[in-house]
N, C-alpha and C positions, 0 to 999 in steps of 0.2 A: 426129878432131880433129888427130890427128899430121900427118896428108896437109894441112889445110889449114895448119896451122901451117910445114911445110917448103913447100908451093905458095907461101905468103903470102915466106918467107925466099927462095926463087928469084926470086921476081919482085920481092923489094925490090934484091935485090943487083944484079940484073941491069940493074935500074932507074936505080944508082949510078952502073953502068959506062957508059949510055948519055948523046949528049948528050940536054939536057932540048927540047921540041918549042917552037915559038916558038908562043905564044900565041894562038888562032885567036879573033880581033874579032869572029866570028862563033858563039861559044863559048854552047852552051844554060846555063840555069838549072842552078844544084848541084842536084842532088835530093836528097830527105831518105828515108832507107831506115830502119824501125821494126824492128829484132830483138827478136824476140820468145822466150826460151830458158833454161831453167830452170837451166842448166849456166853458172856463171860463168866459164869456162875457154872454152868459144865466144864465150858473147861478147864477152867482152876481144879473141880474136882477130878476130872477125869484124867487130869496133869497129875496129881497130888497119887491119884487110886494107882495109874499106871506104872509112875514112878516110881512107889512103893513095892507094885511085884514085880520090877525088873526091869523095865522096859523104859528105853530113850526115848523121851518122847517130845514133841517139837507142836509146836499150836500155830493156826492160822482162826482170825476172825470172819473170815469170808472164802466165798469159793475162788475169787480171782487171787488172793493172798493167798491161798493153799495154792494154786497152782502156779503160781510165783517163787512158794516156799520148793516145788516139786523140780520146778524148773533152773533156780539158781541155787539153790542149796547144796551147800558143803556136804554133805551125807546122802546116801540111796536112803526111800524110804522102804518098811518090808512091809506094811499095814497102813492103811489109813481109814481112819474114822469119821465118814461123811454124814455129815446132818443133811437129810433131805429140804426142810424147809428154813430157809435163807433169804432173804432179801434180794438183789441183786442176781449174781452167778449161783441156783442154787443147786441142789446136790446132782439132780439130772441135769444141767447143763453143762455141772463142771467135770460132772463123771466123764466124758468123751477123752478132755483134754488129760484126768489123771491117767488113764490108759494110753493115750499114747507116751507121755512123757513116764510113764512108770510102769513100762507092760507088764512085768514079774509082781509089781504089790497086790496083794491083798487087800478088796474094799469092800468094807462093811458098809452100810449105811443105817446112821441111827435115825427112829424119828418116834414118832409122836403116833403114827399111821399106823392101822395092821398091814403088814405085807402084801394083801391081797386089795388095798386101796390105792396103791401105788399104781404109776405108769409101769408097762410092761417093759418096757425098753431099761426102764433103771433097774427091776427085777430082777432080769435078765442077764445085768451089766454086772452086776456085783456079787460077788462071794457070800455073802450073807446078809439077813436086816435081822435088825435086834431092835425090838420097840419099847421106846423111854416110859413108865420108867423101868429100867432094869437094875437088876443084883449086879453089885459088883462082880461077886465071885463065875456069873455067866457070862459077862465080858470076857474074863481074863480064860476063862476055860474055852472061849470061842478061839480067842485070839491067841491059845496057843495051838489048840486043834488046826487051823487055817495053819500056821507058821510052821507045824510038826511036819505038813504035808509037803512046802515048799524046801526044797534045797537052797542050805548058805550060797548064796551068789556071790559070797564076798568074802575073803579071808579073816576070822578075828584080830 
């Protein structure tokens, strides 16, 4: 949490100092990123880091409230950021239901875990793990490499 919290503070300041990029006419769709993370302290930052480089982004505290957010929600998600260990619905059991109800998103799963301690089934399931704590700047480079791959599904 700390790594991304000082990641997120480098690249905001650094961001200050620079001039800003002129506007590219040719500029995709926002995308909307689902956090998914039991820890209110992620995802303030992970709302705050995201929202910073671009991206709509929408928070659930649990895996049944992400997949609530996925299922009634006013907006498609294009990414969602799943914390593996959660209380309740955790990230392998709510992984099932984000795939059905969101076949086209993008899920990363964050955790704590190296990738190779995981159930294979969750492994398997998702797009990518990126284990906490992480660089901001490896997020947002994941999570545009995954997003660069998929086609707009949806008109700006």
């Amino acid at each position: 949490m700390i790594a991304l919290l000082k990641s997120w503070k480098k690249f905001s300041q650094s961001s200050e100092n620079e001039q800003a990029p002129e506007p590219d006419t040719t500029a995709r769709c926002k995308r909307t990123v689902l956090v998914i993370d039991d820890d209110p302290t992620m995802i303030r930052a992970l709302h705050l880091a995201l929202y910073e480089a671009g991206f709509d982004v929408v928070t659930s505290t649990s895996g049944l409230k992400g997949i609530n957010t996925v299922r009634y929600g006013s907006r498609p998600i294009d990414v969602v950021l799943l914390d593996y260990m959660m209380p309740g619905l955790d990230g392998g059991k709510t992984l099932p239901y984000l795939r059905e109800l969101a076949p086209g998103a993008k899920i990363v799963c964050t955790t704590g875990l190296e990738a190779k301690s995981l159930p294979k089934e969750l492994r398997e399931g998702v797009d990518e793990v990126i284990q906490k704590p992480f660089a901001f700047g490896t997020l947002v480079s994941m999570l545009n490499a995954l997003l660069d791959e998929k086609p707009a599904v949806r008109p700006c």
